[in-house]
N, C-alpha and C positions, 0 to 999 in steps of 0.2 A: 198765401202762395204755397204749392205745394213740390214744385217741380223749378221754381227760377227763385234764385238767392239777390236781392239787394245787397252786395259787398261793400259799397262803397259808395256814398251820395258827397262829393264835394264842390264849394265854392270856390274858386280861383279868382281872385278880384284883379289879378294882374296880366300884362300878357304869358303864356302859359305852353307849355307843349308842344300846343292842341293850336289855337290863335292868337295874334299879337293883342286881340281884347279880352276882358272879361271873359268865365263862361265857366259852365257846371260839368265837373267830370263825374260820370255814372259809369262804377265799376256791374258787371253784373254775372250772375254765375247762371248759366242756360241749362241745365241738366237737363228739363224735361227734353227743352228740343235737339239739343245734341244727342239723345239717346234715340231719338221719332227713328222708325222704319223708311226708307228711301219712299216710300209711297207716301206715308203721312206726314216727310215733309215736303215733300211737293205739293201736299194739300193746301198748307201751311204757308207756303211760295205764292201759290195760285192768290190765296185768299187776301195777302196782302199788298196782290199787284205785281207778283213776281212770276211771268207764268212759265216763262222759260229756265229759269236757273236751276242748276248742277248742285245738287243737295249733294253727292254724297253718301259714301257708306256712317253709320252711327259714329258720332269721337273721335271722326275722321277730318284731315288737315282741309280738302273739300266742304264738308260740311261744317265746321267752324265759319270759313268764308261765306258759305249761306247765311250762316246767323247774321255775320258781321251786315249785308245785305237787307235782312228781313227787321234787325232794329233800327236800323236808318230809316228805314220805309215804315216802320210804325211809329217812332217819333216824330218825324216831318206832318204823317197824318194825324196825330197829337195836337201839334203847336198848330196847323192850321183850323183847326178843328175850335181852338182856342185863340183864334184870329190872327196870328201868327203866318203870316204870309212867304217869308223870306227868313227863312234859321240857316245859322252858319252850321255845319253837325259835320262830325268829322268822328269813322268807326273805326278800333283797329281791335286786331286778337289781346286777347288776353294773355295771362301767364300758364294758362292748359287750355286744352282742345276746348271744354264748355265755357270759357270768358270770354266776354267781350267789353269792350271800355268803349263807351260814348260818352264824346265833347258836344257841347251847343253855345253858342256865344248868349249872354245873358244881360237883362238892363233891371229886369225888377227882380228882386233876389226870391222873393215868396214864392210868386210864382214857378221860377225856373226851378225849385226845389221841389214844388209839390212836381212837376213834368216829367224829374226826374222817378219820382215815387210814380207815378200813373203809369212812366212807362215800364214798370216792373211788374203791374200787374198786368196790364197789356198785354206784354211778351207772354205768362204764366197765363193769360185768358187764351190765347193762339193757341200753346202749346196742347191747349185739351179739347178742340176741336173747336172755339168760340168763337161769333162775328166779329170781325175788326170794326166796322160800323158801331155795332151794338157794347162793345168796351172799349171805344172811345167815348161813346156818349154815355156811359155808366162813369167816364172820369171827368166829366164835362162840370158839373156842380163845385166840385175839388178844385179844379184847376181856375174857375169862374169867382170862389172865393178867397182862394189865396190871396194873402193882401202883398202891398208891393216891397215894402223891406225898405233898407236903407243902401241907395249906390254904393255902387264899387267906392271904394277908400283908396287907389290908388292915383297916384300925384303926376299929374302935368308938372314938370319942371321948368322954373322959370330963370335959371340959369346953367350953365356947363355943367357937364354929371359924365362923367366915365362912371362906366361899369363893367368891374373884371371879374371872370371867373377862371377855372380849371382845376386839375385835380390836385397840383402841386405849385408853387408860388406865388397862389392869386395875394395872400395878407402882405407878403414881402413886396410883390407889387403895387400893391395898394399903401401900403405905407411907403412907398419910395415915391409914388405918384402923390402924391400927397406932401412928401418932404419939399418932391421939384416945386409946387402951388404955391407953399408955404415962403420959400425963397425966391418965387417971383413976386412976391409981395402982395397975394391973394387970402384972404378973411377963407381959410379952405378947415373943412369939414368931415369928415369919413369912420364909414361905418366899417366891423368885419367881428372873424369871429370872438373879435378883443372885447367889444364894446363900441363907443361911437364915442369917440375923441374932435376934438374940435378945436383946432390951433397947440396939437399939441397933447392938451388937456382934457383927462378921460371924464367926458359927462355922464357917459351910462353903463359902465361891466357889465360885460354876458356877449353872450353869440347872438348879435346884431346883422348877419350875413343876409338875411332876409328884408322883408319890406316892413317891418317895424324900422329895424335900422336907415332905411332909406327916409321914411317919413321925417325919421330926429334928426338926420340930416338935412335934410331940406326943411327943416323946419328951426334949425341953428340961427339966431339971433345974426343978421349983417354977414350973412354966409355967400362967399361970392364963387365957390368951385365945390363941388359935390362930388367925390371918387367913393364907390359903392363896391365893396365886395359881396358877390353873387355867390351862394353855395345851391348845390342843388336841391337840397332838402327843401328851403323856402320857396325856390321855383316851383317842384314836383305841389308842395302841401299848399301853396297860397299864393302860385304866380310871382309874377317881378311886382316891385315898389313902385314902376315910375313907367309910364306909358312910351317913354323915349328917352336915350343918352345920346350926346355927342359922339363919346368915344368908346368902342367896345373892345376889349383883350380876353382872350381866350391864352392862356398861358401852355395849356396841356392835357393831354385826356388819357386816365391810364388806369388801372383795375384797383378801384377805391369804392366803397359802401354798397357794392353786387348783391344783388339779391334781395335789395329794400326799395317798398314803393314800385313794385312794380318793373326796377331797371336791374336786367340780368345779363348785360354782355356789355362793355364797353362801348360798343356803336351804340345802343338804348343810351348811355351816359354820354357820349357826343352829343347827340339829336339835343340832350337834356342844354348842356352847354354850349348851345348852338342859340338858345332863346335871346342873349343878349345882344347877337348880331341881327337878330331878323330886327328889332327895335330901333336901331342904329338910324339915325337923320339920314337921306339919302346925298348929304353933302357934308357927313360925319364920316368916322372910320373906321374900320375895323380891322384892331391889332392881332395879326395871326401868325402862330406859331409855323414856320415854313419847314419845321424839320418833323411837325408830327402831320401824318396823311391827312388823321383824322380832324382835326382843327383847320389846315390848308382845304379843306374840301369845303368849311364852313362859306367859305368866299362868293360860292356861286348861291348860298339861301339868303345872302343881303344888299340892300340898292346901296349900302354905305363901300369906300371906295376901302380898296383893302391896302395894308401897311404892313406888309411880311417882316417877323424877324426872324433872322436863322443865324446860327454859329458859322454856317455854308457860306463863307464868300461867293461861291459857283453853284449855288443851289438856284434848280430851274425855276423854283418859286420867285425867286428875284425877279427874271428875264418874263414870271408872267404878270405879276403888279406892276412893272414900270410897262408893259405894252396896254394898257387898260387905263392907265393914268395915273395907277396907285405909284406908293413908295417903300423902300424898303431898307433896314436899318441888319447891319452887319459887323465883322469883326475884318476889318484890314488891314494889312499891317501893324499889328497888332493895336488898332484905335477902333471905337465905336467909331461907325461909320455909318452916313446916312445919303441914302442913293435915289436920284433923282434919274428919271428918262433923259431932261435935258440939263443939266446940273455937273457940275466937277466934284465928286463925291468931296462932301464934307465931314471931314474926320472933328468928334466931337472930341474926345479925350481918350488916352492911351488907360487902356485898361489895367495896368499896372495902377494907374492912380484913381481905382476905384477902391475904396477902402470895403465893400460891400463884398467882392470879386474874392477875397484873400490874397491877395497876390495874385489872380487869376487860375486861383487853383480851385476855386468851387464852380462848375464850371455850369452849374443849373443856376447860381446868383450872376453868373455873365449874361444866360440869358432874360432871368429876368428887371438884370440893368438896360438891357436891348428894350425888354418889352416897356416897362417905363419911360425910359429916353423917349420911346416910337411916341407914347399916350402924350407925353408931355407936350411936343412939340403939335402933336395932332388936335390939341385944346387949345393951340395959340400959346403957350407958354415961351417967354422970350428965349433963345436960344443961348444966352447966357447965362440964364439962373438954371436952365436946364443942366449945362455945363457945370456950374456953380454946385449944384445939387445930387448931381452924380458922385463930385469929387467929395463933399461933406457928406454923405450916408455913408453910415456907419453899421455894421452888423452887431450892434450890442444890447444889452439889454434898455437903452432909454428909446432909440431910434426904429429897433426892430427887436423886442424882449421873443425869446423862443426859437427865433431863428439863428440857427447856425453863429449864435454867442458863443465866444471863443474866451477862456480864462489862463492865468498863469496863479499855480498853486504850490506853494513852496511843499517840497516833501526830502527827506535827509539825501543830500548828496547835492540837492537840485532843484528841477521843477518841473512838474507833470502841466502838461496843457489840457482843460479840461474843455469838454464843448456842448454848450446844450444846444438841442435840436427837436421841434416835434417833429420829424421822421416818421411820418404815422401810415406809409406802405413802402410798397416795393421799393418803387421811385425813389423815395425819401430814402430809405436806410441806403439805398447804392449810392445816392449822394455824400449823404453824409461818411459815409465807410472808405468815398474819393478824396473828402476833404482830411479825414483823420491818415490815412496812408500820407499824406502830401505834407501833414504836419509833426509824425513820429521821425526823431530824432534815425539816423543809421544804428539798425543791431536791437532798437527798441521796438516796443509792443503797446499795439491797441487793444482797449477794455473795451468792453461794451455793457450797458445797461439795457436789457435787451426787451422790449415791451411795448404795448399797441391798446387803441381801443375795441371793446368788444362787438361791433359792429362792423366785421370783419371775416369772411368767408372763411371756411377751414384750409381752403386752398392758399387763402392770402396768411396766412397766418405761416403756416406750412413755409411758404417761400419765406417768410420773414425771418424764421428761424434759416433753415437753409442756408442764405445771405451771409447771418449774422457769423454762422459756423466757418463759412469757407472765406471769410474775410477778417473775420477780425482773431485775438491772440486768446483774449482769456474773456468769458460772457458771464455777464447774472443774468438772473429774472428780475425784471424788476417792474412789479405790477402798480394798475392802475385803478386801483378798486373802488374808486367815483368812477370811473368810465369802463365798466361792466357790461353792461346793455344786455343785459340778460346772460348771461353768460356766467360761469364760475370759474375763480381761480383757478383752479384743478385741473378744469377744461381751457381754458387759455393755453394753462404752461402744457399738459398733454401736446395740441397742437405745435407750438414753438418745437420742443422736443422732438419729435417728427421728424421736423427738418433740419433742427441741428443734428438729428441721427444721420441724413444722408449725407452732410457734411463732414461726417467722421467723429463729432462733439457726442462723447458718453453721457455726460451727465455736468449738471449746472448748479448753483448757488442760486435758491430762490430768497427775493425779499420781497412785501408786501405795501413797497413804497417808493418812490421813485428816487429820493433823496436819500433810503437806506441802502439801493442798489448803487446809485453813485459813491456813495463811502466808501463799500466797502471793493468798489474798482481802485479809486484812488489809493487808501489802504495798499493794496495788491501793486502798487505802479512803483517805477523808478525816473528818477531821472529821465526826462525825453522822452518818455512815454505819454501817450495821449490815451484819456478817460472820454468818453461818450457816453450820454444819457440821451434816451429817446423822449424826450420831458412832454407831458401833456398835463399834468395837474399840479405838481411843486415846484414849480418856475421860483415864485418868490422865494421856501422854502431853501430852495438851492441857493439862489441869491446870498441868501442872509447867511447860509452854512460858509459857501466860500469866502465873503467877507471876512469871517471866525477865523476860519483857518487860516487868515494873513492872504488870500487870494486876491486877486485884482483883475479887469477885462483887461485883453486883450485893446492896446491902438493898432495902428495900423503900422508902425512902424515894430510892432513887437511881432504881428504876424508876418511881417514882410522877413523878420530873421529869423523865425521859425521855417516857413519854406525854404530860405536859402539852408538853412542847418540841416533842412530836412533833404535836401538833396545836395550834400554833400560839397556845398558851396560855401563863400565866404561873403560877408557882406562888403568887401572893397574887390570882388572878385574882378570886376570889371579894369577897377582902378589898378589891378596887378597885374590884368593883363595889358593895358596899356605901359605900365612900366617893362615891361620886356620887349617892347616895340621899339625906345629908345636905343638911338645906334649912341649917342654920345654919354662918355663913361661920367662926364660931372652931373650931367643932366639926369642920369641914372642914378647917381649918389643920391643929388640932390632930391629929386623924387622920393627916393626908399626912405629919405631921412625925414620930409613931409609926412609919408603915410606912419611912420615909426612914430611919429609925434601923436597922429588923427588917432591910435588905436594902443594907446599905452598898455602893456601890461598884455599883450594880445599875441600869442605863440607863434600863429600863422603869418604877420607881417613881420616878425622878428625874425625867423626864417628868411623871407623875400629878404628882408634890407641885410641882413646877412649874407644871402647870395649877392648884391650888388657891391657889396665891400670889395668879395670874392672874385668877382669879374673886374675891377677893376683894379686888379693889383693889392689891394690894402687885405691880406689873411689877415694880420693881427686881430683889426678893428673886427673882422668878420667871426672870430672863436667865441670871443663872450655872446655876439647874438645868437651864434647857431647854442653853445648854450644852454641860453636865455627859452628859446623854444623850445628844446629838449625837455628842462626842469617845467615848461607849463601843458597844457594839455593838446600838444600838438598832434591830430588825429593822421591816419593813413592815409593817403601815400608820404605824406611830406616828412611823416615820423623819420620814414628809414631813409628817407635821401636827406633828409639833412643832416642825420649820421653817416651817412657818406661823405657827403660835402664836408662836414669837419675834419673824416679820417684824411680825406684829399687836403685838405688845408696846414691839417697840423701834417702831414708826411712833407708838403712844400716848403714850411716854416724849417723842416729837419727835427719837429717833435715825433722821433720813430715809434718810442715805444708807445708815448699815448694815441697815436695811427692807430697803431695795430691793435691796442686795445680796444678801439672805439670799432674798428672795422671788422672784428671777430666776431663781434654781437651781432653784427648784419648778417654777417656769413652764417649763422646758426638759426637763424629764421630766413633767411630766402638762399637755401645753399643753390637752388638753380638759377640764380640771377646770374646771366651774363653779364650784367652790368654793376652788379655788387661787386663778383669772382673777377673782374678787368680791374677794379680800384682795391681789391686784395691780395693780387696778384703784382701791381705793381708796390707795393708797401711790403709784399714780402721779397720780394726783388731785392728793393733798401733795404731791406734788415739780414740781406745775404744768405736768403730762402729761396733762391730762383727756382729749385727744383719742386716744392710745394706750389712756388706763386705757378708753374704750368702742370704740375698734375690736379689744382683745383677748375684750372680755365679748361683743360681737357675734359676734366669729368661733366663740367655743363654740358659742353658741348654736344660730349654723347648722348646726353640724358633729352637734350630740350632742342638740337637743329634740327630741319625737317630739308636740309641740304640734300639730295638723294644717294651724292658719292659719303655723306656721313650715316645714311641710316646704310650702306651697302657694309661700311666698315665698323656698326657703332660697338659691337663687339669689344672687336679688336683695340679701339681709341679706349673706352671703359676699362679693358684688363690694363693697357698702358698706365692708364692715368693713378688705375689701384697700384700698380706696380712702384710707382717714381715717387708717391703716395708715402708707401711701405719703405722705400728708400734714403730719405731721408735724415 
């Protein structure tokens, strides 16, 4: 061949693409005929039955779609030529003006390989003026001895098999779908990019995303539930594992592995992600993301009945699965929620008691408890182990290793919360960057270990630094040099850099491992500070290091007071505010002296039960608590008003002078508090200062009312106050 390139001759044993069976995909590069004269390819048209069609000027978008055209029309006259009656063939463009990719559905493997070869020279015999007749019958001998090979290897399932994909939470889904099996008391099995575990127990390491992995699952000893993580690489290089699922999840579709294989935009990576709903039983279902367009669009390419999740309570997606028959699973009232056309929605459990969720601060693991929950119940799984199973997953390393594993690591003063994550695009790191803000202590600082694998566009790369700069406090590098993909270190951090430039980030700390980059964040951290690693290759390594360091995971009860710490809350916050609902003063004692008990040693409820001493007549009892919280580490605001509340307590008691001593320090850090300068002003009153206690309540005044007759006068009130001030 001189003028047309065989790029690409593939088998696809699974459904693919292209068709939900079998079939060979032939990439092919057209030079000669993409370059033909508008005349000579009309010859070209003519000669293979095309007499009418719009060639086109040369490498032109027109004349591409003639090709796409004139190879259809030469293979179809190929395979019948070769008794082939009836071929499935499906042509699209290539990735430039002279490609084109042809599909054919296939049963003998020999043959449909040599068809693919014939029709290369085929095309390359056209192109230089030759009979279509006469090089078809020149590949007739070829195609007539090809022997027939061995069937497709992909598996009819003979029992329930979800299958999930997308570009971010398909493994967390699939192990959570898989947790719910396991706890409804199903013999379950599941492949991903871990390996294929089976009750649990890892039978095979490695990236099993593909239709390897689906075979060892279904081929699991007393295997009675099959959940299959789908990645696209297996689909694109070798088709699906399994001719049909019960249940299909599409989690997400977002700018991850562009530019390989053929897929270079996102919608190319939908279509990709779309294969496991066209397979889907027509009385199976199909879990879809109702907040991304592109996944919600998947609905109208499958006869399986669609099962929308969305974070959207009032997402229109909702109102259009329940008109069609489908169902749809949501956040209500703050509960998983699962919505029926004719149904009283059924709240499964309050998301707060998803140990998975964080406290519901990771808010991409809400959705894919939504999307598990949906698969779970869509396989018959009982609705209480479903429940059951929500509430026991766990984001740790035994349940879910790599995903958003959360640690506590002692470091001098305190304890850094550390979190591994593979974070491996966009998506993932703003994730992740959501969960580490929601878990840094007030006034602290996020690390970041900053790194990706090398099959990753410069643009994505580029953003990932970006991201990393305008979000988090202090970053390394921290490379991944098993997961290179051609690419060099050099060239890696170059790109990242990039984008931490337009972030304002000068210059970074590189290390060449993912567990030196996490050091030496930790290292760097204080107290309340949260470390992140983007981990993709020293999971274990990290493991064992933080074990070293006196580290331990995160429960749930330990991340539940980290978000409250992190947002400036307490863990009886609720409980405190219910005690100031009490109108009766014993019942209020009584109370304070309960929660005093529940939280020994604890600044913030020493405070509270101090103030109800205080409200109820007893100063005395009320000085040693206020204190008691003083000497512990009682944070703002409560700091200074309970140095109020004692200067107000002891001036009541008739202790003046330690009043005034107590209530001086306040005035010297909030001198415009009107509401310090009102509890200074009367203490210096008692101490037979009236003329300071109102040239300090003046001076606020001037400085901080937005009264209109005080800003007409603030002047005047100001020089007064300096004046009485001065007098003294």
């Amino acid at each position: 061949m001189t003028g047309t390139e065989l790029r690409e001759l593939r088998v696809l044993e699974g459904p693919n693409l292209y068709f939900t069976k079998p079939a060979v995909k032939v990439r092919l590069g057209l030079q000669a005929l993409a370059a033909l004269s508008p005349s000579a390819m009309r010859a070209v048209c003519r000669e293979v039955g095309l007499d009418r069609a719009q060639v086109g000027a040369a490498d032109s978008g027109q004349r591409q779609r003639a090709l796409l055209r004139v190879t259809e029309r030469a293979l179809r006259t190929l395979a019948a030529d070769a008794g082939v009656r009836r071929l499935g063939v499906r042509v699209r463009p290539g990735g430039d003006p002279t490609e084109v990719v042809a599909a054919f559905v296939w049963r003998h493997r020999g043959r449909s390989e040599q068809l693919g070869r014939s029709l290369a020279e085929v095309l390359d015999g056209v192109a230089t003026g030759g009979r279509l007749a006469e090089l078809v019958a020149a590949q007739r001998d070829a195609l007539t001895a090809a022997s027939g090979g061995p069937p497709p290897r992909v598996i009819t399932p003979r029992i329930p098999v979800a299958s999930i994909t997308g570009t971010n939470g398909k493994t967390t889904t699939t192990r959570l779908l898989a947790h719910l099996g396991m706890t409804a008391g199903l013999t379950t099995a599941w492949s991903s990019t871990d390996g294929v575990v089976a009750m649990g127990a890892m039978v095979e390491p490695g990236d099993y995303s593909g239709p390897a992995g689906a075979r060892a699952v279904l081929e699991t000893p007393g295997v009675q539930l099959g959940i299959l993580e789908t990645a696209r690489g297996g689909m694109l290089l070798k088709g699906l594992g399994v001719t049909h699922n019960d249940v299909s999840v599409v989690t997400n579709v977002s700018a991850d592995h562009l530019g390989m294989q053929g897929i270079d935009t996102v919608d190319q990576l939908a279509e990709v992600k779309a294969i496991v709903t066209k397979v889907t039983r027509p009385r199976g279902w199909s879990v879809l993301n109702g907040d991304d367009p592109r996944v919600w669009a998947m609905r109208t390419g499958t006869r399986a009945r669609p099962w929308v999740f969305t974070l959207d309570p009032a997402s229109p997606a909702i109102r259009e699965a329940l008109s069609v028959g489908g169902r749809a699973i949501t956040v209500l009232d703050d509960h998983v929620t699962v919505l029926s056309a004719d149904a009283v929605p059924d709240r499964l459990v309050p998301v707060l008691d998803l140990p998975m969720t964080l406290s519901g601060l990771s808010v991409h693991n809400v959705a894919n408890a939504l999307a598990g929950a949906a698969a779970g119940l869509a396989l018959g799984l009982p609705r209480e182990a479903v429940v059951a199973g929500l509430r026991s997953f766990a984001p740790d390393d035994v349940l879910n290793p790599g995903r958003m594993n959360t640690y506590s690591v002692p470091v001098e003063g305190g304890e850094v919360t550390v979190i591994v994550d593979l974070a491996h695009n966009e998506a993932g790191l703003e994730a992740l960057m959501d969960v580490c803000r929601g878990l840094v202590a007030p006034g602290g600082r996020v690390h970041l270990g900053l790194g990706t694998a090398g099959d990753r566009t410069d643009d994505i790369l580029q953003a990932l630094g970006e991201i990393a700069g305008a979000r988090a406090d202090h970053i390394v590098a921290a490379h991944k040099t098993r997961y290179l993909r051609g690419r060099t270190v050099e060239d890696m951090e170059a790109q990242l850099r990039i984008g931490l430039a337009r972030s304002g980030v000068a210059d970074i700390a590189s290390y060449l491992t993912e567990l030196e980059g996490l050091q030496a964040c930790v290292q760097a951290a204080s107290d309340g500070d949260v470390a992140a690693i983007m981990c993709h290759a020293d999971r274990e390594l990290i493991a064992e290091w933080i074990g070293a360091a006196g580290g331990r995971a995160d429960t749930a009860v330990d991340i539940r007071r980290k978000v409250i710490r992190a947002r400036g809350e307490h863990p009886a916050e609720a409980d405190i505010v219910a005690l100031w609902e009490l109108d009766d003063e014993d019942a209020l004692v009584a109370q304070g002296a309960r929660l005093y008990a529940a939280y020994p040693g604890d600044a913030r409820v020493a405070y509270e039960y101090g103030g109800t001493m205080d409200s109820s007549g007893h100063g005395e009892q009320a000085v040693p608590l206020y204190r008691e919280a003083l000497a512990g580490d009682l944070r703002e605001p409560y700091r200074h008003r309970c140095s109020i509340q004692l200067a107000s307590t002891l001036r009541n008691l008739g202790r003046l002078d330690e009043a005034r001593a107590e209530i001086e320090q306040v005035v010297v850090a909030y001198p415009d508090s009107l509401g310090v300068l009102a509890f200074a002003a009367l203490i210096r009153h008692d101490c037979g200062e009236a003329t300071l206690a109102l040239s300090g309540l003046l001076a606020a005044l001037a400085a901080t009312s937005t009264d209109p007759d005080v800003a007409r006068y603030r002047r005047s009130i100001g020089r007064y106050a300096q004046s009485l001030g001065s007098d003294r």
